[in-house]
PASEBA-1860 file (N, C-alpha, C; in nm, 3 decimals):
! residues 72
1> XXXXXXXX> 10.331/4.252/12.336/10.337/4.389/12.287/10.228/4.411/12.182 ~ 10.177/4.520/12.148/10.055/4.534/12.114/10.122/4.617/11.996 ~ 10.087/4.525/11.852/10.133/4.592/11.737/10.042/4.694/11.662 ~ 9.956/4.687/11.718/9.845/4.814/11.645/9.889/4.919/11.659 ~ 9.846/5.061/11.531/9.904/5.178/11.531/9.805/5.244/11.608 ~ 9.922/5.352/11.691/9.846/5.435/11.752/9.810/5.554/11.715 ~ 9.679/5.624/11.779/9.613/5.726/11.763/9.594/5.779/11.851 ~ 9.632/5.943/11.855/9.632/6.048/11.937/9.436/6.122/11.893
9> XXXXXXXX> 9.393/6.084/12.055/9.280/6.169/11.967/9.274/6.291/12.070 ~ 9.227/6.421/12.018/9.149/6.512/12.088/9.000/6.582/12.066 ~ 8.932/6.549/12.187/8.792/6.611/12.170/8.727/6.450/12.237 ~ 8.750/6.382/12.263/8.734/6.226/12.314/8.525/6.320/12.401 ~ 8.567/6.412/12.515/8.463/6.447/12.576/8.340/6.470/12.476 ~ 8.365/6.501/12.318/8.235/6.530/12.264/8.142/6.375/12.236 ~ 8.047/6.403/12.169/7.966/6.294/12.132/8.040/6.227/12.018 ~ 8.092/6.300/11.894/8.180/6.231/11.793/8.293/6.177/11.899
17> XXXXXXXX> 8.368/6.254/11.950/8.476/6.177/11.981/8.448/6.044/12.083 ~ 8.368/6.058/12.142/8.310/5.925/12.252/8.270/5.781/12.104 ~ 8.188/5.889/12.044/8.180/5.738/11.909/8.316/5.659/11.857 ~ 8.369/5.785/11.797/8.460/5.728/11.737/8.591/5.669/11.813 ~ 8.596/5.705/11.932/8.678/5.671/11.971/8.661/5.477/11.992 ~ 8.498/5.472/12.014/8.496/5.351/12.017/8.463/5.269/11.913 ~ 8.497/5.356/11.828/8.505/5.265/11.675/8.657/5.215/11.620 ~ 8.720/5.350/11.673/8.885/5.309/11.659/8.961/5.187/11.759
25> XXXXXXXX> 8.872/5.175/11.854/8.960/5.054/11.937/8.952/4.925/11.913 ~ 8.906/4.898/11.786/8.901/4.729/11.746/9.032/4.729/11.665 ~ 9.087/4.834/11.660/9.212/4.835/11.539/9.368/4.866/11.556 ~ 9.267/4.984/11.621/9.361/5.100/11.720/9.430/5.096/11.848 ~ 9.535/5.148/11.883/9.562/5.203/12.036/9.562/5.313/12.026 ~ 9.442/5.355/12.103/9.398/5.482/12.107/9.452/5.538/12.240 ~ 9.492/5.693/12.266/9.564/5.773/12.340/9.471/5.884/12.332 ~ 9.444/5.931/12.442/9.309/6.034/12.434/9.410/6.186/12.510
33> XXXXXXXX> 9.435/6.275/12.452/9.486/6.402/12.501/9.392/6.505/12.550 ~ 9.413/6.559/12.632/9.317/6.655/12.711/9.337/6.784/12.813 ~ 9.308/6.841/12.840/9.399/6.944/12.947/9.384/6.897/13.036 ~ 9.287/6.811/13.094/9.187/6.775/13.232/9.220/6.647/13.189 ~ 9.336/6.576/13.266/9.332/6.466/13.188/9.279/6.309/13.306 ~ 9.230/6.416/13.386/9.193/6.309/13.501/9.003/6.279/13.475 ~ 8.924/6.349/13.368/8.820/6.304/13.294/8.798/6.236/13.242 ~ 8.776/6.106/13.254/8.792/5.979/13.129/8.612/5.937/13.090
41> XXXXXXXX> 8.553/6.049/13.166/8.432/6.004/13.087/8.365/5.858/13.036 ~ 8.293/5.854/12.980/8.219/5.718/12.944/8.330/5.604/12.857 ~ 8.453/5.656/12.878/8.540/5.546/12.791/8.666/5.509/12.851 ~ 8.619/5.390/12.937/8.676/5.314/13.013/8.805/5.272/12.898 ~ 8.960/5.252/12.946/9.027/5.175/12.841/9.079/5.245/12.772 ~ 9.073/5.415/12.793/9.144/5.460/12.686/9.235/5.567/12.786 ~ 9.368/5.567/12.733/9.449/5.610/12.847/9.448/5.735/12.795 ~ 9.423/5.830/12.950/9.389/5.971/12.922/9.553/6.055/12.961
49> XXXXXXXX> 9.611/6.148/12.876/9.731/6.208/12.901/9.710/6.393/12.890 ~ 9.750/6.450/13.001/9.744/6.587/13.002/9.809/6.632/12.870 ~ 9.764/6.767/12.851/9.818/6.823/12.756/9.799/6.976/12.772 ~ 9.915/7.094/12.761/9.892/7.218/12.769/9.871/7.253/12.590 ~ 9.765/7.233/12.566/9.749/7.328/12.431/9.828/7.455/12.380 ~ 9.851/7.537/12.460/9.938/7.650/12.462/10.092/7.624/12.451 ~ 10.151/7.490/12.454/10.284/7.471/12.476/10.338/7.360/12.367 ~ 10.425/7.418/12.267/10.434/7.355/12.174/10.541/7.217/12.199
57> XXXXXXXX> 10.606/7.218/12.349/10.726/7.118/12.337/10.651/6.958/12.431 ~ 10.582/7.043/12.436/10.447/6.944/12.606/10.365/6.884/12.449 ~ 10.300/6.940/12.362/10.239/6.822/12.241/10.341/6.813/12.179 ~ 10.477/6.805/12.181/10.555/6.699/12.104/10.549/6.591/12.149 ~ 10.599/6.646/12.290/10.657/6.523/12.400/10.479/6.431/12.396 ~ 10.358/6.493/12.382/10.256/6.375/12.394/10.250/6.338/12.253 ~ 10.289/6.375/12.114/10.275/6.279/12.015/10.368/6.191/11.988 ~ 10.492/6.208/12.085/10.569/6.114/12.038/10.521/5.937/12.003
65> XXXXXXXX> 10.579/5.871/11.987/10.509/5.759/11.942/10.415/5.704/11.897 ~ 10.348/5.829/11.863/10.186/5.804/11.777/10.193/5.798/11.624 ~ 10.115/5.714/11.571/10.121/5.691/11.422/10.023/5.846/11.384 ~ 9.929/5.859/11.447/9.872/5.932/11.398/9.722/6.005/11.476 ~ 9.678/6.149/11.460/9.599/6.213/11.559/9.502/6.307/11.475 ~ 9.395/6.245/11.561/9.282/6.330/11.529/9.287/6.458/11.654 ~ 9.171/6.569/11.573/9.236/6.676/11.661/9.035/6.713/11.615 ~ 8.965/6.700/11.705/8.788/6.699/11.676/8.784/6.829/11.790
END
């Protein structure tokens, strides 16, 4: 089981978020949220999960178990 805290990120598709995302995974379990969540772009390893922005009970249900989320 993998004791590292997790991180919800959004914006993973920009250039910051592609960096940082791969700065957070030496530490992190990183969780990448997205509307399009079948885009995983240049970052192999990071598990991509739909998300309706517009729906406040759909980003509960995706932060559950996250220590904590960037929102880029």
């Amino acid at each position: 089981m993998d004791s590292r805290p997790r991180i919800a990120l959004v914006g993973l598709s920009s250039a910051i978020g592609r960096a940082l995302s791969r700065a957070l995974l030496a530490r992190f379990q990183v969780r990448a949220l997205s509307p399009a969540a079948d885009s995983q772009g240049d970052c192999p390893g990071i598990p991509m999960q739909p998300l309706d922005f517009f729906s406040l009970l759909d980003a509960e249900r995706s932060l559950e178990g996250v220590d904590a989320a960037v929102y880029l």
